[in-house]
LOMIKE-515223 format. One record per residue (C-alpha): x, y, z; residue number from 1; residue in one letter. Coordinates in steps of 0.05 Angstrom, whole numbers, plus 5000, padded with zeros to 4 digits. Example, Ala and Ser with C-alpha at 12.3 -4.5 7.8 and 13.67 -1.06 7.14 Angstrom:
! residues 2
    xx    yy    zz    k  r
  5246  4910  5156    1  a
  5273  4979  5143    2  s
***
This chain:
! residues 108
    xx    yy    zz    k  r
  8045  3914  3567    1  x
  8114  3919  3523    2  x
  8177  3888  3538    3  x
  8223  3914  3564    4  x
  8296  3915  3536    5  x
  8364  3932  3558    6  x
  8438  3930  3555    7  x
  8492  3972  3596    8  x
  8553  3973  3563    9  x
  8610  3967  3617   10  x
  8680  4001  3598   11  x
  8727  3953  3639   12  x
  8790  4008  3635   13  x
  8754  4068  3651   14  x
  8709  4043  3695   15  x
  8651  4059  3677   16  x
  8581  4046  3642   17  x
  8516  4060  3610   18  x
  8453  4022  3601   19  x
  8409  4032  3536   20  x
  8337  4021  3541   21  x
  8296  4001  3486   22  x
  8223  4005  3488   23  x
  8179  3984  3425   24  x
  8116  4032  3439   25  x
  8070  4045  3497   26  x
  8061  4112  3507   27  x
  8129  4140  3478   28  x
  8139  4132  3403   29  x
  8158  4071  3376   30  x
  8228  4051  3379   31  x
  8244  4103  3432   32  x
  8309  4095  3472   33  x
  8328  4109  3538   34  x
  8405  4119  3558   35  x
  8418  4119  3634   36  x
  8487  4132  3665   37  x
  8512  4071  3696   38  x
  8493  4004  3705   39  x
  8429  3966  3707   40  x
  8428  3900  3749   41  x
  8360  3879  3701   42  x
  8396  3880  3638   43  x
  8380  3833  3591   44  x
  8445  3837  3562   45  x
  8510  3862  3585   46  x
  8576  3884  3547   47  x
  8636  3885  3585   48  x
  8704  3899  3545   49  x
  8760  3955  3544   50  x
  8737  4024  3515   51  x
  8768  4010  3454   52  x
  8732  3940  3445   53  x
  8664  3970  3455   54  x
  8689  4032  3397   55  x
  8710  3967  3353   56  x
  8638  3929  3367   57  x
  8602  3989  3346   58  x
  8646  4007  3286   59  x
  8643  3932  3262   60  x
  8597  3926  3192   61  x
  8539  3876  3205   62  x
  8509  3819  3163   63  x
  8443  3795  3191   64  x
  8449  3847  3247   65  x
  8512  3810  3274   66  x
  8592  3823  3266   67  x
  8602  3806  3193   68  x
  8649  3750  3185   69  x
  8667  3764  3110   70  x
  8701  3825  3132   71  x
  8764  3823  3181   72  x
  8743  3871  3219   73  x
  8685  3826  3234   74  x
  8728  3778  3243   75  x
  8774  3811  3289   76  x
  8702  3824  3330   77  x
  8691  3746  3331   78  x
  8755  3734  3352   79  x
  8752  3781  3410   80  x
  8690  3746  3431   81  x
  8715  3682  3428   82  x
  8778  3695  3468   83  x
  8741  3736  3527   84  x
  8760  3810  3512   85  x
  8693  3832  3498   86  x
  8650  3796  3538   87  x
  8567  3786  3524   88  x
  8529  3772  3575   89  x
  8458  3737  3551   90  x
  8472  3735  3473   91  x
  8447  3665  3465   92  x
  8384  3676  3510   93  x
  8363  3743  3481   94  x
  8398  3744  3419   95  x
  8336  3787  3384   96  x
  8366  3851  3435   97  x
  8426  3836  3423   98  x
  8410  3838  3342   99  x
  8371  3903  3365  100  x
  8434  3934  3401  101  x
  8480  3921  3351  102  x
  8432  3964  3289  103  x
  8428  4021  3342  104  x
  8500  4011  3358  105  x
  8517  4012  3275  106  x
  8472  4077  3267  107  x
  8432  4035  3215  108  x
***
């Protein structure tokens, strides 16, 4: 059996969400993701922030599959975090999805 990964990104302002599934295999291709509308109270992971946080979090250039701290918009990413306007839910306990969100996230 394959784990299971997901995250729903949560758009504080606009109220509203979407939860990315990531499945490594079984029966569907490898690497196949699932997007569902809403959502999901099993999520691994979950991003809360204003629309324009999660635009920021995706736009951010990675090092190591996290925010890049050499670069101030990576910085300004960090900084967010730290201060509570983008807000991670699990990052420490399933940091490998969140490394996984953020290169699907990037487009890389």
């Amino acid at each position: 059996m394959t784990k299971r990964e997901a995250a729903s990104l949560v758009a504080t302002d606009a109220d509203v969400a979407v939860t990315i599934q990531m499945l490594p295999g079984a029966r569907r291709a490898p690497g196949t993701v699932l997007v569902h509308d809403g959502r999901d109270p099993w999520a691994e992971i979950v991003v809360r922030a204003e629309s324009i946080g999660l635009l920021e979090l995706a736009a951010t250039p990675l090092r190591f599959d996290l925010p890049d701290v050499m670069t101030s918009d990576g910085r300004d990413v960090v900084r967010k975090l730290l201060r509570g306007r983008i807000r991670v839910h699990g990052m420490l306990r399933h940091l490998g999805t969140v490394r996984r969100l953020s290169m699907l996230l990037s487009a890389r």
